[in-house]
Every structure is written in structure tokens, then in C-alpha cells.
N, C-alpha and C positions, 0 to 999 in steps of 0.2 A: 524242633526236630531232634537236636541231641538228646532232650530229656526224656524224648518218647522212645529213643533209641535205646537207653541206661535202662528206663523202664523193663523193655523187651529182654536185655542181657539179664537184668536181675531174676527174669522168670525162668530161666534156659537150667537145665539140670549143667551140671560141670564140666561136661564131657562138648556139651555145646556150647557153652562160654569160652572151651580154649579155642573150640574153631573159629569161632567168632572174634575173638579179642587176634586170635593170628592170621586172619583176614583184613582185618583191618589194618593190622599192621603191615600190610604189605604196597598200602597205599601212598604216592609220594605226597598227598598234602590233603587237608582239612579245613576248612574255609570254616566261617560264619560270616553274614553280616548284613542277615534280613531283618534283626533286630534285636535288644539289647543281649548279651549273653553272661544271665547269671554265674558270676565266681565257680560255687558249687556244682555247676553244671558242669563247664571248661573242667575242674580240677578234678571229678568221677570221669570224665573222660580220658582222659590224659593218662589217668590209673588203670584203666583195663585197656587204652589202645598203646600209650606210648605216645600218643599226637598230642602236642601243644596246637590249638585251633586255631588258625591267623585268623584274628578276627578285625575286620575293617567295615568300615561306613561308606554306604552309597545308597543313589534314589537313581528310578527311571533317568530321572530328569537333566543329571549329570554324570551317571555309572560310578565309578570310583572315585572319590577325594581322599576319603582318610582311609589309613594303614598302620596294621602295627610292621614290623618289619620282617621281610622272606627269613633274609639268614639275620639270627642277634637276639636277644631277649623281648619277649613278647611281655606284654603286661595284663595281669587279667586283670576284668573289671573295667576297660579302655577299650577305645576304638582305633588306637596309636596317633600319629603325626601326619599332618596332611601332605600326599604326593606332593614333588616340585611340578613347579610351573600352576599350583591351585594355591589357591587364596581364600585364607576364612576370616570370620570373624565372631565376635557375638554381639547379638545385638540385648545388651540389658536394659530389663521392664523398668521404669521410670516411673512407674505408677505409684509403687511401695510393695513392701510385705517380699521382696526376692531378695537373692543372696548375690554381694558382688561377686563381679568374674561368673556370674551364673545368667544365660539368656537362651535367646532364641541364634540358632546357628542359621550363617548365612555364608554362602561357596559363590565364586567367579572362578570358573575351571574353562579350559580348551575346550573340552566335552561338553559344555552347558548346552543345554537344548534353547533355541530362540523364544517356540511361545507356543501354548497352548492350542489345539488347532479348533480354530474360528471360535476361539473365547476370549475378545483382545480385553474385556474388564478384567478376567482373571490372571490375564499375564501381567498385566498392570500391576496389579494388586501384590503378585508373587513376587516383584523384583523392586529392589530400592534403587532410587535415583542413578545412581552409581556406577549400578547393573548388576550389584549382587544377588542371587535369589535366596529364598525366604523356606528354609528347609520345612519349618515348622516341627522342626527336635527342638528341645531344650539341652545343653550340655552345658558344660564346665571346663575348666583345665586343672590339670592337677600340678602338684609341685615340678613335675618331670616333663611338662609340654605335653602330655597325653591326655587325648579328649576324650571327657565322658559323659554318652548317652545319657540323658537322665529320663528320656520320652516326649511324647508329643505334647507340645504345650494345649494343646484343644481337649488331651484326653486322659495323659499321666503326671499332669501335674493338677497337686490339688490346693486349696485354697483352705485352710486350714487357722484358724483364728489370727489370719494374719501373715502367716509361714503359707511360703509356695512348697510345698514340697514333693519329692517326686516318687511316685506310685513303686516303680522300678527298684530303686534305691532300697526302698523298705522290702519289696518281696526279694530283693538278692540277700538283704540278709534273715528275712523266715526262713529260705531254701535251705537254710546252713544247718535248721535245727534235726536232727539226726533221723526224729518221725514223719518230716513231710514231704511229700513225693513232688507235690504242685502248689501254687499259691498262686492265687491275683486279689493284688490291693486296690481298691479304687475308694474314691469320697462319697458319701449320702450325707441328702442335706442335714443340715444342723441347728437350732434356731441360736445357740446360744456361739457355735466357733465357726458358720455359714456352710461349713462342710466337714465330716466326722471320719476321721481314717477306718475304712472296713476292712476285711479280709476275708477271701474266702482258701479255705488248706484244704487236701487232698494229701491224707495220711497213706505212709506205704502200706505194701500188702499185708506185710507183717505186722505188722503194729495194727492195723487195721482188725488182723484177728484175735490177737492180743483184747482190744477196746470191746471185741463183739463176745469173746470168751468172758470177761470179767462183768459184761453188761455195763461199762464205765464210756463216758463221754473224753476226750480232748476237748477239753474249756478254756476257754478265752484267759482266765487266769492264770490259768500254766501259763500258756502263750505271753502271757504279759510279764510274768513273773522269770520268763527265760530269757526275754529279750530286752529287758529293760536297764542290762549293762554294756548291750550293745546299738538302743535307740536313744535317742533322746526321748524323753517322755510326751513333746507333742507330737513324736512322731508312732505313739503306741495305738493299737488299735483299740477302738472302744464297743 
């Protein structure tokens, strides 16, 4: 939603951007937290409203566990520290090919919903022994106890010759490079790494006419050749 928001600001002549950016600031808070919220997003926000985004983690299933904090330093990039009285954990893949301290996230909250109605296999399935339920995100911790999104292990996490890695991760930092508006990374098969990092970009408008004035493509090489001091190299797209 933000980015379609920045979008809309960036079209506005200047005279509508100040109304806009001083409407917005008039508002006492700024949420995220339907799903992961690229850097570059939060940071062009913050620049034309003044709003640092509280951005925190929740599902139906238990409404809010994690937080970054009301009043104190927010962190981008994170979903902050889990409310008191909730309990996380991760549950790391034992298969191979993941990274430790990296799994699937699992919450025992006040707020947990009991069970699926009239799917008792599925509630089954969704909660461990214990009684923790089974978010089906993947995250991490970082040095500071702040938990981070990496995506759905069913759908942004790719498998990658061996390396899990995470879809999100890689498009938070494309988002960074100064011509693209949009990006979604995801895996296509591979016969030789079983799954081949893709992308697809969504150049801003400018640049956009820039490409169609000059009759020149944005190629994958640029792209590789920008990013390739801030991926790892099996994390580049091919």
C-alpha cells in the first residue's frame, strides 16, 4: 500500500505534494504489518511524511505478537520484539541447505485462536505438541533481538542449489536501486541449481521514458552488475 502511495505522490505537480505530505502529517500514527515492509519503502516514506511506520507482525489467527516499539527507536527492516505475555520461537529446517537461527516462526499468545472451524486435521497439523502454532513465515533474529520476516516458507523461500533463500530479502535490496519502482523475486525451475532466482522490475516513470526515448532496454546485466556488491552471488538473478 505505501509503495502505491509514493507512487501516487511522485505523480502529483508540487503544489499537491505539499498538501499531501501536510495531511499526512497530521496524522498521529502509521501502521504496517500485513506483510514484509521493504527498507526503501519505510525510508521514501518517512521523507515526504515525517512518519517513522510502526511496523509489527500479526495473523488472523493470533492478531498481534510482534512489535517494534510505540515510543523509542524503530528499526527498519524488522518486525520488532514480541509483546509480553507471547512466546516465540523458531523452529529450524533439519533437512539441510538453511541458515542457523533461520526457521519457520512459531507464537503461543493469550490471543491464539483454538482451531480451525470444523477442520480438526488442519488444526492438528497447524500447532506443535506443545501448543505452539506454526505461522508458516520464515524469520530470523538479528543481533538486537529484532525479528525478521524473510516470507512464507511455501512461497518466498527458494531453494536455490542448496541455499534457502528468501524472495523478500533480495527484492528489499533491488527496491534500493534508484530506477525501480516495483520488483517481485521468485524461483523457476532449474535443472542444474533445482530452482533459478528470477525477477521481475517495474522501472519508475521517469526512467521508464528515459528507456523508450533512447529505444534502450534495462538488462539483467546492469542489474547484476549493480547489485552484485550488495548480494551474494547465488543470490543474483539469472
Amino acid at each position: 500500500m505505501y509503495a502505491r502511495l509514493i507512487q501516487g505522490y511522485q505523480a502529483m505537480d508540487p503544489e499537491q505534494q505539499a498538501l499531501s505530505a501536510y495531511a499526512a502529517q497530521q496524522l498521529r500514527l502509521m501502521m504496517s504489518g500485513s506483510s514484509a515492509l521493504p527498507q526503501p519503502v519505510m525510508h521514501a516514506w518517512e521523507t515526504i511524511t515525517g512518519h517513522c511506520l510502526l511496523e509489527r507482525y500479526g495473523m488472523t489467527e493470533f492478531v498481534m505478537a510482534i512489535s517494534n516499539p510505540l515510543r523509542g527507536a524503530r528499526k527498519a527492516g524488522t518486525v520488532g520484539k514480541p509483546f509480553p505475555g507471547v512466546q516465540v520461537r523458531i523452529a529450524e529446517d533439519k533437512s539441510g541447505g538453511g541458515t542457523i537461527g533461520e526457521g519457520e516462526l512459531c507464537v503461543k499468545s493469550p490471543s491464539l485462536f483454538k482451531e480451525y472451524w470444523k477442520l480438526p486435521q488442519v488444526t492438528k497439523e497447524s500447532f506443535t505438541d506443545d501448543g505452539f502454532f506454526k505461522t508458516g513465515d520464515a524469520c530470523r533474529v538479528d543481533e538486537d533481538g529484532y525479528y525478521v520476516i524473510l516470507g512464507r516458507t511455501s512461497a518466498d523461500i527458494m531453494k536455490v542449489g542448496g541455499y534457502k533463500l528468501s524472495a523478500l530479502e533480495i527484492e528489499s535490496v533491488l527496491l534500493q536501486h534508484p530506477d525501480i519502482a516495483e520488483c517481485c523475486v521468485f524461483g523457476l525451475p532449474d535443472k542444474d541449481y533445482g530452482e533459478a532466482v528470477s525477477a521481475i522490475v517495474v522501472l519508475d516513470s521517469e526512467q521508464k521514458g528515459k528507456q523508450e526515448e533512447s529505444n534502450s532496454a534495462f538488462s539483467l546485466e546492469e542489474l547484476c552488475n549493480w547489485a552484485k556488491d550488495k548480494l551474494a552471488p547465488y543470490k543474483l538473478a539469472r
